[in-house]
SETI-597283 format. One record per residue: residue in three letters; x, y, z of N, C-alpha, C in turn. Coordinates in steps of 0.2 Angstrom, whole numbers. Layout:
residues N
{node ALA; {X; Y; Z}; {X; Y; Z}; {X; Y; Z}};
...
end
This chain:
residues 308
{node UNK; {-350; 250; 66}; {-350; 243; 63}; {-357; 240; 63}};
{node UNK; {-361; 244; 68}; {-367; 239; 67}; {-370; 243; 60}};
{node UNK; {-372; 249; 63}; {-375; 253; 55}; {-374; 250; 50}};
{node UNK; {-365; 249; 49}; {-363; 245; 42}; {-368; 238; 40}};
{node UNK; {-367; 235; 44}; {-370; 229; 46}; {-377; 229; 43}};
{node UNK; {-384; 234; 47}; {-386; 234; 46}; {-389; 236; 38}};
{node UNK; {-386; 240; 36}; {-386; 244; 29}; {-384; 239; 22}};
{node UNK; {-377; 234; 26}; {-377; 230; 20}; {-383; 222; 21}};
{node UNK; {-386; 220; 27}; {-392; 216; 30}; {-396; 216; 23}};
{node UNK; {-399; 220; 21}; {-405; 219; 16}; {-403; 216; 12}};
{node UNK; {-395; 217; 8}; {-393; 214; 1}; {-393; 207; 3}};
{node UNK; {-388; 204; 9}; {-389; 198; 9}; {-395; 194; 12}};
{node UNK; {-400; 199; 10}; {-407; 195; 14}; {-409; 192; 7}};
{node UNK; {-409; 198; 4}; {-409; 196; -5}; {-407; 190; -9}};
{node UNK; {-401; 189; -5}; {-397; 182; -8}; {-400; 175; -5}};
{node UNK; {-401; 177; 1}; {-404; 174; 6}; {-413; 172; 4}};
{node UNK; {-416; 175; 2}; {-423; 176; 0}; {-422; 171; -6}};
{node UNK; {-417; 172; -10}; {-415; 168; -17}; {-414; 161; -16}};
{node UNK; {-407; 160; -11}; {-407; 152; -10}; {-414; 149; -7}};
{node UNK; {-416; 153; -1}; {-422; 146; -1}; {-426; 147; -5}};
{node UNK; {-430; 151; -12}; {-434; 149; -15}; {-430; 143; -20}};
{node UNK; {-424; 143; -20}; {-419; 139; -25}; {-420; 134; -21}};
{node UNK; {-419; 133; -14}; {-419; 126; -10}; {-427; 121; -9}};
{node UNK; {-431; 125; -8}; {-439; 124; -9}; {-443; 123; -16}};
{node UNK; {-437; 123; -21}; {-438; 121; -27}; {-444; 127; -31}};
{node UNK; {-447; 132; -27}; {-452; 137; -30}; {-450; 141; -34}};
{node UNK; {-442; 143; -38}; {-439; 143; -39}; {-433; 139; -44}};
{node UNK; {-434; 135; -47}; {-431; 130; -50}; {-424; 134; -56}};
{node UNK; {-417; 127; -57}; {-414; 129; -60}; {-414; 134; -66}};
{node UNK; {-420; 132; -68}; {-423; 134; -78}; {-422; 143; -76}};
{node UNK; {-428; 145; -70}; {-430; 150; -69}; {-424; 154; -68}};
{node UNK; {-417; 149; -64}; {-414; 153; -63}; {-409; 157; -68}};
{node UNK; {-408; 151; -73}; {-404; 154; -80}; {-406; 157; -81}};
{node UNK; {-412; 160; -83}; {-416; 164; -86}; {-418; 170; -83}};
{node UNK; {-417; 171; -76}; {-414; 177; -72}; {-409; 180; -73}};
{node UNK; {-404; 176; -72}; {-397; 177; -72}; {-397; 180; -81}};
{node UNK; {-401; 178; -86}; {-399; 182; -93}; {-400; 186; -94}};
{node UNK; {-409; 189; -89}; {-410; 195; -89}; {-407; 200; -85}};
{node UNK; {-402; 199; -79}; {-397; 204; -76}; {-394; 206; -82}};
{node UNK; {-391; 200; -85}; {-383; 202; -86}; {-385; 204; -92}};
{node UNK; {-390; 203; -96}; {-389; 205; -104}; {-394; 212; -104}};
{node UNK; {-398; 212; -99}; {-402; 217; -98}; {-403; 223; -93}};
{node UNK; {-405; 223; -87}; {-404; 225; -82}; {-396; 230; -80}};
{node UNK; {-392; 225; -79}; {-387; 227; -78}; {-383; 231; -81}};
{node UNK; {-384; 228; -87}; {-380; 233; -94}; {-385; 239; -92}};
{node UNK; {-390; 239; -94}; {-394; 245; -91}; {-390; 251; -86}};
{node UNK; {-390; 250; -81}; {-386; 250; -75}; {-379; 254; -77}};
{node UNK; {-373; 248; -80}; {-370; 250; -83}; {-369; 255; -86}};
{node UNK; {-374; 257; -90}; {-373; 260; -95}; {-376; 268; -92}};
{node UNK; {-379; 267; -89}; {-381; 275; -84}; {-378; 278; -81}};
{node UNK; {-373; 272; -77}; {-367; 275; -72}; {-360; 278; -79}};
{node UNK; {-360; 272; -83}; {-354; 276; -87}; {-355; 284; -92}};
{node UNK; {-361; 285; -93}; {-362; 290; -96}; {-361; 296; -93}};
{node UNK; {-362; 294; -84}; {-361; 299; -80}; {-353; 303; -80}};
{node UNK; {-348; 300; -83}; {-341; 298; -80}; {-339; 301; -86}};
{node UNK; {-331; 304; -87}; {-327; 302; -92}; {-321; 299; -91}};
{node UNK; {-319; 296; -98}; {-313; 291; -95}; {-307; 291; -89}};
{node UNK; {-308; 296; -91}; {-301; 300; -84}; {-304; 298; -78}};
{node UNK; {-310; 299; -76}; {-311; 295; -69}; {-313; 291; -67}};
{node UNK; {-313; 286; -77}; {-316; 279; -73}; {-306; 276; -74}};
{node UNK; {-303; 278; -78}; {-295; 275; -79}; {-291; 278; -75}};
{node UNK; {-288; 275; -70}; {-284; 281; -67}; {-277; 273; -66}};
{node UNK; {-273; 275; -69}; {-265; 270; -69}; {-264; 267; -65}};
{node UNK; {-264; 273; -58}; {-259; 271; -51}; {-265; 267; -50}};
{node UNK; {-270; 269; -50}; {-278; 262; -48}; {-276; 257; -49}};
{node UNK; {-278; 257; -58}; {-277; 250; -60}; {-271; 246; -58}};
{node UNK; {-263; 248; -57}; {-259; 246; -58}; {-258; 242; -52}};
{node UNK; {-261; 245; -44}; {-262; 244; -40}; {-266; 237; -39}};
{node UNK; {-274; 237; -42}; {-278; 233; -42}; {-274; 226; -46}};
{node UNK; {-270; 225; -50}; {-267; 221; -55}; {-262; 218; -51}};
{node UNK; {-257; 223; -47}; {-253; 219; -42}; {-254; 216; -37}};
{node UNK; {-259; 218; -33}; {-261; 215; -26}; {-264; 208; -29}};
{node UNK; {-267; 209; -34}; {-271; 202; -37}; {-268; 197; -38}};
{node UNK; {-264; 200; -43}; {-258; 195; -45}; {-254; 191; -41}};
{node UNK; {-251; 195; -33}; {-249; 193; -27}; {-252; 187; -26}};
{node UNK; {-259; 187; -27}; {-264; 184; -24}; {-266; 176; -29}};
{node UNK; {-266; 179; -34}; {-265; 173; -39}; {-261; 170; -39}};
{node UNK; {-253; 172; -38}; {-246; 170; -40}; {-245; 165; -32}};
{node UNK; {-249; 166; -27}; {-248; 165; -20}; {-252; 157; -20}};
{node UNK; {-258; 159; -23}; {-263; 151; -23}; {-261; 148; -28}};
{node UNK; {-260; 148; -33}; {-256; 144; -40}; {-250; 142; -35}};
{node UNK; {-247; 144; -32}; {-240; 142; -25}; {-241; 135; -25}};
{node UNK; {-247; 137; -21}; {-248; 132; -15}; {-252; 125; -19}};
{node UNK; {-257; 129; -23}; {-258; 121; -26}; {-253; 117; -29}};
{node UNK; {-249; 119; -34}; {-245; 118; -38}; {-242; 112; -30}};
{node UNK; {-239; 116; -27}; {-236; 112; -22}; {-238; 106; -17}};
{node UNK; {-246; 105; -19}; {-248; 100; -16}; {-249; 93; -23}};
{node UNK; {-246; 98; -28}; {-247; 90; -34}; {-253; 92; -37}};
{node UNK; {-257; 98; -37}; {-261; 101; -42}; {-260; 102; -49}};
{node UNK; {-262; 98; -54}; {-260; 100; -60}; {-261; 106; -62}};
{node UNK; {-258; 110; -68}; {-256; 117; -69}; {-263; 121; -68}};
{node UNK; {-268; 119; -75}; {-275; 119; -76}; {-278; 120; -70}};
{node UNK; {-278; 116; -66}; {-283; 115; -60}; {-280; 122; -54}};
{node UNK; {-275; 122; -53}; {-271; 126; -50}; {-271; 134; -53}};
{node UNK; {-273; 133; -59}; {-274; 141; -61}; {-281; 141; -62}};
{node UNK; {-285; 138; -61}; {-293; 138; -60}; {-293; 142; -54}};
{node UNK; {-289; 138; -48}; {-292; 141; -40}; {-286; 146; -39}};
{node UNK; {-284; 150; -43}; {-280; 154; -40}; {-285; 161; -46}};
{node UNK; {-288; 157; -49}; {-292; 163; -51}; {-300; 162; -48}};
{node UNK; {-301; 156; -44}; {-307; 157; -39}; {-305; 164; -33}};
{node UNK; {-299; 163; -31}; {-295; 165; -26}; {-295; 172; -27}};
{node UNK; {-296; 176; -31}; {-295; 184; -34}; {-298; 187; -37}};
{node UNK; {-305; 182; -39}; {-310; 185; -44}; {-317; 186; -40}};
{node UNK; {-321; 193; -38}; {-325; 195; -32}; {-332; 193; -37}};
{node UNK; {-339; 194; -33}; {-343; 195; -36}; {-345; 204; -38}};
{node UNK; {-340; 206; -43}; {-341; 215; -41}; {-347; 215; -47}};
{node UNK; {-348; 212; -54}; {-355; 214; -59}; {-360; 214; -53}};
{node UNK; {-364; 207; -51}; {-369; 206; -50}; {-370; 209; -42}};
{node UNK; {-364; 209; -38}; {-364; 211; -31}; {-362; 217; -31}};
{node UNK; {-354; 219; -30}; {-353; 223; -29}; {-354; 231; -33}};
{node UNK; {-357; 231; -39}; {-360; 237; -44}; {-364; 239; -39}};
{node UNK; {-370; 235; -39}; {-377; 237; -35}; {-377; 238; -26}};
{node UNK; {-370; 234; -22}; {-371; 236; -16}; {-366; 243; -16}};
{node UNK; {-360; 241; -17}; {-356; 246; -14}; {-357; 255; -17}};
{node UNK; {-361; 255; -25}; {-364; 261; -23}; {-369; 265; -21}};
{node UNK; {-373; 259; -19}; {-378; 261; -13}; {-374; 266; -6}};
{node UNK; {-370; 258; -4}; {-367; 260; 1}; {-361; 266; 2}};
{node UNK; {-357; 266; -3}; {-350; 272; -3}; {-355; 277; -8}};
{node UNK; {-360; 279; -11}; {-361; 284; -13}; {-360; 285; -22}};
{node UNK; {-360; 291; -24}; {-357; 292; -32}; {-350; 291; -32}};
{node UNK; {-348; 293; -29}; {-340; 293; -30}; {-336; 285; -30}};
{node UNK; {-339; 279; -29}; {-340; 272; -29}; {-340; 270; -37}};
{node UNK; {-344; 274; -40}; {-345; 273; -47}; {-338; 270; -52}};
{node UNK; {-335; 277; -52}; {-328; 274; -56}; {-323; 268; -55}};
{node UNK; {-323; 268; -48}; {-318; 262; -46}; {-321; 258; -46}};
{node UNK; {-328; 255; -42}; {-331; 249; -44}; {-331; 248; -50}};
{node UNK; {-334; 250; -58}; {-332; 249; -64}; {-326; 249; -65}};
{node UNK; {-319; 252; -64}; {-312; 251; -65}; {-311; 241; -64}};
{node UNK; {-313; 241; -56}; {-313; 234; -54}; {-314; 228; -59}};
{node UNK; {-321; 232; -61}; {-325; 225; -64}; {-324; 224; -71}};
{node UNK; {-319; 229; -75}; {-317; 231; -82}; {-312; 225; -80}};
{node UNK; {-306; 226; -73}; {-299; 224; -75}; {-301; 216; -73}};
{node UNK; {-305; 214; -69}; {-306; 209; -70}; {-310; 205; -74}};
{node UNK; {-312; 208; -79}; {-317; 205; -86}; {-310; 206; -90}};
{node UNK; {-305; 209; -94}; {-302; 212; -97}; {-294; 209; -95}};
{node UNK; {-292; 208; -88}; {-286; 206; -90}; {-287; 198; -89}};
{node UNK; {-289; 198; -80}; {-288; 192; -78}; {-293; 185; -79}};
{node UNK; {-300; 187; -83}; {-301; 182; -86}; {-301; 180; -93}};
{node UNK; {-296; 184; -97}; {-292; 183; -101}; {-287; 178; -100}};
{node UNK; {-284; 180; -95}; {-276; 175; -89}; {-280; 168; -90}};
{node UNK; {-283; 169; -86}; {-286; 162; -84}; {-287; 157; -92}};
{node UNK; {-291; 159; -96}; {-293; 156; -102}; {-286; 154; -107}};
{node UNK; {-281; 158; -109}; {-276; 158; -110}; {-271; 154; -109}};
{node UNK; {-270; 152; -102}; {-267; 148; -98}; {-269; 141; -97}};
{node UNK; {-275; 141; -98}; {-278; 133; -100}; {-278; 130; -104}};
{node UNK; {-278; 137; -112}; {-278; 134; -116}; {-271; 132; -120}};
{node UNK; {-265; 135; -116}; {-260; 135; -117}; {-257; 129; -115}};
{node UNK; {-260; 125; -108}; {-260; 122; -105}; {-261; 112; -111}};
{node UNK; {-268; 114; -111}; {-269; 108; -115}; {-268; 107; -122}};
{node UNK; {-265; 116; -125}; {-266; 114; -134}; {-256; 112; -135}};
{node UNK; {-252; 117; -126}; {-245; 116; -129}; {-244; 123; -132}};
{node UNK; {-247; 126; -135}; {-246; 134; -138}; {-252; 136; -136}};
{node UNK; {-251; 143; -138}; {-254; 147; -140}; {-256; 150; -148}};
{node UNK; {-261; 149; -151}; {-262; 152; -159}; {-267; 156; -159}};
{node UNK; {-269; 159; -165}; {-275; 164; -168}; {-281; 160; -166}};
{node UNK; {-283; 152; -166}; {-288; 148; -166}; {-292; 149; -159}};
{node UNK; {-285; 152; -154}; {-285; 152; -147}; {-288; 157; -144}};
{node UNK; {-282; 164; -146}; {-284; 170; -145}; {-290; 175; -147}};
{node UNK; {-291; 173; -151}; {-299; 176; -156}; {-303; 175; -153}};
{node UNK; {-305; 168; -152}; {-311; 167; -145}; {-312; 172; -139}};
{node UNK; {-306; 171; -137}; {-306; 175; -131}; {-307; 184; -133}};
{node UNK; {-303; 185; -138}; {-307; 192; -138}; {-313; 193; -140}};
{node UNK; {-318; 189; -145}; {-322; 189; -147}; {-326; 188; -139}};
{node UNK; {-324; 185; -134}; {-328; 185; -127}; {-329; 190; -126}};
{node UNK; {-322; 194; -125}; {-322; 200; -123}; {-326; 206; -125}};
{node UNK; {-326; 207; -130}; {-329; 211; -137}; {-337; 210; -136}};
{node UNK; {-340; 203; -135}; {-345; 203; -136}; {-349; 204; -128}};
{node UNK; {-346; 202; -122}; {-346; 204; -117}; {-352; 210; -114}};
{node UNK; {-358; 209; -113}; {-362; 216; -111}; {-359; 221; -107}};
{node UNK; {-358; 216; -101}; {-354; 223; -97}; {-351; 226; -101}};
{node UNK; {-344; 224; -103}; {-340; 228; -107}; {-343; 233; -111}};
{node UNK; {-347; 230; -116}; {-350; 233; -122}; {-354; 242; -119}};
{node UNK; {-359; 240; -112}; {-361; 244; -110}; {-356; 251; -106}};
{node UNK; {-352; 245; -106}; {-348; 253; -101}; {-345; 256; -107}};
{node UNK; {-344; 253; -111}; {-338; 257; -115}; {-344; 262; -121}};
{node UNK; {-354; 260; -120}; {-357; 264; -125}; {-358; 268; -119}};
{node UNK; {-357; 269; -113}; {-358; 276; -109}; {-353; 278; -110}};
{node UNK; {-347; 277; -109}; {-341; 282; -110}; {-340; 286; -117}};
{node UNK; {-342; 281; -122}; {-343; 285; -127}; {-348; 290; -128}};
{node UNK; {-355; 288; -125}; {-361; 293; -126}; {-359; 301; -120}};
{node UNK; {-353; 299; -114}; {-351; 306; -110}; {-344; 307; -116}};
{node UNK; {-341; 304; -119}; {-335; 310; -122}; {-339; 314; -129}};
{node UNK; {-345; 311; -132}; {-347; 315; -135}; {-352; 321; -133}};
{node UNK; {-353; 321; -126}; {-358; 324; -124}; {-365; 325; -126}};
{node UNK; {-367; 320; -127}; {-374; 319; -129}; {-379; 319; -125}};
{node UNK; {-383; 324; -124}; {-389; 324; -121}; {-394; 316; -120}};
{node UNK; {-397; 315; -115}; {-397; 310; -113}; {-407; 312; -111}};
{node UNK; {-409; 309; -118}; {-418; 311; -117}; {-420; 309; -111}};
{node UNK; {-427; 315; -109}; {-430; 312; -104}; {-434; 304; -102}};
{node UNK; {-435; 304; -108}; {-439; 296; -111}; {-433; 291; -109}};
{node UNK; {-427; 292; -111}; {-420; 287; -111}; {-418; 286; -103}};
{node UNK; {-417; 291; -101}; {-413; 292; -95}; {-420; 287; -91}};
{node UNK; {-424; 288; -90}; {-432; 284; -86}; {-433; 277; -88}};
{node UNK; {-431; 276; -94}; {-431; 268; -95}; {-426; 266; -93}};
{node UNK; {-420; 269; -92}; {-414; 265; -92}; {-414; 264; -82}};
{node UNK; {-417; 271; -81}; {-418; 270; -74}; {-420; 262; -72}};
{node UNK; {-428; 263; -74}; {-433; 259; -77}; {-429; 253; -74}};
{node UNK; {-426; 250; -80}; {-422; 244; -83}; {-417; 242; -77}};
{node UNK; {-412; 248; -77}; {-408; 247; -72}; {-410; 244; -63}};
{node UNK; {-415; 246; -62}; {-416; 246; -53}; {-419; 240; -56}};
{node UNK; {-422; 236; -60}; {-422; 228; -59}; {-415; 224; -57}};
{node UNK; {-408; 228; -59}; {-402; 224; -58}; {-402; 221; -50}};
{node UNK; {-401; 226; -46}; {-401; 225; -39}; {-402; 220; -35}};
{node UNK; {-410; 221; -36}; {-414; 213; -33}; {-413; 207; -39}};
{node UNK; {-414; 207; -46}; {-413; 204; -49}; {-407; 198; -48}};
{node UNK; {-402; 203; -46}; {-395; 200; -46}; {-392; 196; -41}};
{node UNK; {-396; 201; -36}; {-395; 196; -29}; {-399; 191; -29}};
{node UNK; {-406; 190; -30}; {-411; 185; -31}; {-407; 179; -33}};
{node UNK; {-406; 182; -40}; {-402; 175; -43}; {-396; 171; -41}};
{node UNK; {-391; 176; -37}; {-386; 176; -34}; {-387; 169; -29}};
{node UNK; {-393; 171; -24}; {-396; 166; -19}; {-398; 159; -23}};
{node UNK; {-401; 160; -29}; {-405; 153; -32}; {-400; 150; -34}};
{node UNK; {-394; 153; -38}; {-389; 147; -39}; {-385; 145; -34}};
{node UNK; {-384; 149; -28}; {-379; 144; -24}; {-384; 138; -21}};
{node UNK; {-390; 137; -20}; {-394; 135; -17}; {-395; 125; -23}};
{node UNK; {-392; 128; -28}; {-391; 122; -33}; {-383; 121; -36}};
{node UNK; {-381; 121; -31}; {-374; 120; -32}; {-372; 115; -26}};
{node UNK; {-366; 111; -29}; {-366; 105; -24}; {-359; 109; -18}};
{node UNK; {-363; 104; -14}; {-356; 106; -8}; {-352; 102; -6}};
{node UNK; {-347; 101; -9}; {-341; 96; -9}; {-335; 100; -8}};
{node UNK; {-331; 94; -5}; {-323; 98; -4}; {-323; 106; 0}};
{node UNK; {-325; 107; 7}; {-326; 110; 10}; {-321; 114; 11}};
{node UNK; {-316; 109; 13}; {-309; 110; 16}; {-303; 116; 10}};
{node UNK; {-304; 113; 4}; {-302; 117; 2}; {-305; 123; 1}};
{node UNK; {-310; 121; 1}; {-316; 128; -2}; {-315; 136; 4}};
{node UNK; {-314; 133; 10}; {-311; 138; 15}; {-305; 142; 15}};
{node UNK; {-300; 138; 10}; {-292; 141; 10}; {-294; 145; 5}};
{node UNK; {-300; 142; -1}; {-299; 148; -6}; {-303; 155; -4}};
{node UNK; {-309; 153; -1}; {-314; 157; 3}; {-308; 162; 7}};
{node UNK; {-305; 161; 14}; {-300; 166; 17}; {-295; 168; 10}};
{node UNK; {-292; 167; 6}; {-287; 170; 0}; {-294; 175; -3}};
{node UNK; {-299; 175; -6}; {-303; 179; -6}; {-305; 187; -1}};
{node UNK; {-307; 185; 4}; {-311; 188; 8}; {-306; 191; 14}};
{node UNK; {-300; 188; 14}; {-294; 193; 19}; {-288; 194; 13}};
{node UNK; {-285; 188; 9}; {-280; 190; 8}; {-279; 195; 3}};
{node UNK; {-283; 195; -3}; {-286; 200; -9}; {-286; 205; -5}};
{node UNK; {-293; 207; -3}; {-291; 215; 0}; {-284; 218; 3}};
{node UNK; {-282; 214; 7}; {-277; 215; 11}; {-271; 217; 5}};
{node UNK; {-271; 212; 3}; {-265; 214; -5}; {-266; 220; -8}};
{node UNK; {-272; 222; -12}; {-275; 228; -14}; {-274; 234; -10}};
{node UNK; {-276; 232; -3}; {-276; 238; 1}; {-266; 240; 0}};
{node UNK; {-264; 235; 2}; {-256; 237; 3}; {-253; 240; -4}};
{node UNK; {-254; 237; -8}; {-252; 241; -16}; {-256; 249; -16}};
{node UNK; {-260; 248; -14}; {-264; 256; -14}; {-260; 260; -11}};
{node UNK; {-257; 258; -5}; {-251; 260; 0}; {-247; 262; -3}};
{node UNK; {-246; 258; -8}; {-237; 259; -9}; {-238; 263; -16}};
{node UNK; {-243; 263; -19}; {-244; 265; -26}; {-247; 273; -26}};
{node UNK; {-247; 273; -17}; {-253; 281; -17}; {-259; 283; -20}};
{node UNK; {-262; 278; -20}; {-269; 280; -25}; {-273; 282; -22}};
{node UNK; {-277; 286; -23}; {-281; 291; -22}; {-286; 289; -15}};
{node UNK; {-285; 291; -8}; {-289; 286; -4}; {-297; 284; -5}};
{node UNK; {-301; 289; -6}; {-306; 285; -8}; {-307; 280; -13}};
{node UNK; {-303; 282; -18}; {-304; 276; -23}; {-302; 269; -19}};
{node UNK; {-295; 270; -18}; {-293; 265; -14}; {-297; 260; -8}};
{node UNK; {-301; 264; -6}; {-304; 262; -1}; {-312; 258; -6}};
{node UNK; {-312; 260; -10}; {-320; 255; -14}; {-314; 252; -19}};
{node UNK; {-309; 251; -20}; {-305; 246; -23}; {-303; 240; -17}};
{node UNK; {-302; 243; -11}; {-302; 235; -6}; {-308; 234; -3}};
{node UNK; {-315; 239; -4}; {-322; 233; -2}; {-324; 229; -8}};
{node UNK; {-320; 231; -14}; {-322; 226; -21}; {-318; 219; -21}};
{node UNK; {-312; 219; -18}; {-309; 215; -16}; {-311; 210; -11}};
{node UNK; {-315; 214; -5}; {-316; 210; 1}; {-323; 206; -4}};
{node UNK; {-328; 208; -10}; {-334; 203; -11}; {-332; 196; -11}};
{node UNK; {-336; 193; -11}; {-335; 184; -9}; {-332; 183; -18}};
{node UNK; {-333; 175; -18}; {-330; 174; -28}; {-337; 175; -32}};
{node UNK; {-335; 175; -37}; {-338; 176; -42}; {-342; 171; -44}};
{node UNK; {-348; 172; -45}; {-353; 163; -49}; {-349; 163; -57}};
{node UNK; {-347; 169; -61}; {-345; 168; -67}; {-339; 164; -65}};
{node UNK; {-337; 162; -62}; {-331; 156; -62}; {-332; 151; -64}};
{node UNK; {-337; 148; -59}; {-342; 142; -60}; {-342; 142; -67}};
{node UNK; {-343; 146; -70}; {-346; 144; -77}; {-339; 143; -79}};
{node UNK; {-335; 146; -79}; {-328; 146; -81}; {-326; 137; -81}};
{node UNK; {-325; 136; -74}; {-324; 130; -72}; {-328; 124; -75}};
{node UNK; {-333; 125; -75}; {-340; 121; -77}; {-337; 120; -86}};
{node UNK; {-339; 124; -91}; {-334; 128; -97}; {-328; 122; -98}};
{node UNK; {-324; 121; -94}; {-316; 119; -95}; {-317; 111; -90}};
{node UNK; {-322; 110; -86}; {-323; 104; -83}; {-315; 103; -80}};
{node UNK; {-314; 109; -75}; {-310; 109; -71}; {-311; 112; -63}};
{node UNK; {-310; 108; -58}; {-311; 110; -50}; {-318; 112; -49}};
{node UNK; {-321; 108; -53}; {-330; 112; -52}; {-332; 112; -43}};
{node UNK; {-330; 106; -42}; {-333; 105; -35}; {-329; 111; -29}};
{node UNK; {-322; 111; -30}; {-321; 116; -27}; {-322; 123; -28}};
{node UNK; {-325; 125; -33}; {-326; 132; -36}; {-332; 134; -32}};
{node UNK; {-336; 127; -34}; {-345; 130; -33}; {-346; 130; -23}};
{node UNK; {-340; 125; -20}; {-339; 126; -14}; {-337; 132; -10}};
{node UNK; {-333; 135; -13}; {-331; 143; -12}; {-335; 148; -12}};
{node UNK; {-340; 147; -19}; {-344; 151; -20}; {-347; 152; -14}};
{node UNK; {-350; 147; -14}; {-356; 145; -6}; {-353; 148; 0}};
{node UNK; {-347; 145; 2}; {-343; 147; 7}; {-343; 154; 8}};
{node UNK; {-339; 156; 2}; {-338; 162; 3}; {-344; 168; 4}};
{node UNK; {-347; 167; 0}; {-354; 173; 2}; {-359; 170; 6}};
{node UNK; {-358; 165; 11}; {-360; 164; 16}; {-354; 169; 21}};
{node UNK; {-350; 169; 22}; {-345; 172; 26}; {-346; 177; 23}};
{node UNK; {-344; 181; 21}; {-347; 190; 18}; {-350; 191; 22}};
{node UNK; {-354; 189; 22}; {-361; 192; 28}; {-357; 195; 32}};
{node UNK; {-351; 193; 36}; {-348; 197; 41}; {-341; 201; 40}};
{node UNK; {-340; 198; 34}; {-334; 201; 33}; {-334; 208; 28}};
{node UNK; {-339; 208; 24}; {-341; 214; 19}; {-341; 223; 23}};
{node UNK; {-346; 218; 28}; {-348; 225; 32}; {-341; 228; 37}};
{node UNK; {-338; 222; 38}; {-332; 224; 42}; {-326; 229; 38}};
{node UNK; {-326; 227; 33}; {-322; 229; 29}; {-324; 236; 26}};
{node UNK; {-330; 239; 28}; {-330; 243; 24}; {-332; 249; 30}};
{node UNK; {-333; 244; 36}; {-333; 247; 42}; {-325; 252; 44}};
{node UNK; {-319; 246; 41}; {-312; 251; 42}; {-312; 256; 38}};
{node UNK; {-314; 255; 31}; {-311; 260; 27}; {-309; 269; 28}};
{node UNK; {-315; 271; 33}; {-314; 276; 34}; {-310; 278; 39}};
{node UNK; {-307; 272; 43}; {-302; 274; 48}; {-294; 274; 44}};
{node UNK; {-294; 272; 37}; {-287; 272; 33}; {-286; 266; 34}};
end
């Protein structure tokens, strides 16, 4: 446990090193957008796109995976949509934290820790993870709220969202590696060095950023922000893990599908939330909460794995 511990210690010094330059102001909001655009439109996709080249479809898609990942999730959405709903939550706001509550940080966190950590064979499942949750379930969430305020559903509605989807870098990038391995295309030595290049700025890049915006984000509504925090960080894996049980998926995979699960929530929420000016305070409090707590729970999690 402690090895773990100390092996996952640098990532979150990372995030760590980020909020106090975000807190000390040395570091200000502007700086931080503007890192965050360079991951995600650049670096990362890089990253992306190296890892998928390696791969072909068959190992990054695998059914009983996905099908797995999708149920345990959904348990988990269907569970805190429950609860809110039942405290006199309107629908919108309740289907925001039930998609705080299920959605990890796998782009910016868990891509660059867990395959350090678990190895190549991390590769496909972690991308499996972070497809189904670009792809279905923040799909769920935008459709639902749109559904919510417009009363239907139309073309005006659904377009956008795939046009999100479509234009999405991750996406875009994992789907030009899989294409560039099902065609088998030699990968220049010049290409393969840049992409290197590009990609090893993701890691610190991401984590950096990762620390600067939780560091300007407000911290309000604590209280909830812990119910959604513990639904993340135990109940998610836990759900995922059981579904893998019952689905028989392939145990290692299964095993980097409940450490992607155990990641704290995702900053892309925030934006989601922020976007739709619904539950912001609770979002951005979870965020916080939650990958403050990781720090203990990530390494533990990933400390069972190999006991089954």
């Amino acid at each position: 446990m402690l090895a773990i511990f100390l092996k996952t210690l640098p990532f979150f010094l990372l995030i760590g090193t980020g909020w106090l330059a975000g807190r000390l102001r040395a570091f200000p909001p502007e700086a931080t957008a503007w890192l965050t655009r360079f991951v995600f439109y650049f670096a990362l996709s890089a990253m992306l796109f190296r890892f998928s080249a390696t791969l072909d479809l068959a190992a990054l898609f695998d059914l009983r995976f996905a099908a797995a990942y999708v149920a345990g999730s959904t348990v988990v959405w269907a569970l805190v949509f429950a609860v809110s709903r039942g405290k006199g939550t309107p629908v919108v706001e309740a289907a925001m934290l039930a998609h705080t509550g299920m959605t990890g940080n796998t782009g910016f966190l868990g891509v660059p820790m867990l395959v350090v950590l678990l190895g190549p064979p991390a590769i496909g499942p972690v991308l499996m993870v972070l497809a189904l949750d670009l792809v279905v379930f923040s799909t769920l969430i935008t459709l639902i709220i749109a559904a919510a305020r417009h009363g239907r559903l139309g073309p005006g509605t659904v377009l956008p969202v795939i046009r999100g989807i479509v234009a999405n870098p991750m996406i875009v990038s994992m789907l030009a590696g899989l294409a560039w391995s099902a065609l088998r295309l030699p990968m220049p030595a010049p290409a393969a060095e840049f992409l290197s290049l590009l990609g090893a700025a993701a890691t610190p890049g991401a984590l950096f950023a990762i620390g600067a915006s939780l560091a300007h984000r407000p911290m309000r509504r604590p209280v909830p922000a812990l119910a959604l925090s513990f639904a993340k960080l135990v109940a998610h894996p836990a759900a995922v893990g059981l579904a893998a049980i019952l689905l028989a998926v392939d145990p290692v995979a299964a095993g980097v599908m409940v450490a992607a699960a155990a990641l704290p929530v995702a900053g892309n929420v925030y934006i989601l939330a922020h976007h739709f000016g619904v539950a912001q305070e609770r979002v951005s409090a979870a965020i916080l909460i939650s990958t403050a707590i990781s720090i203990a729970t990530v390494p533990y999690v990933i400390h069972l794995i190999p006991k089954g």
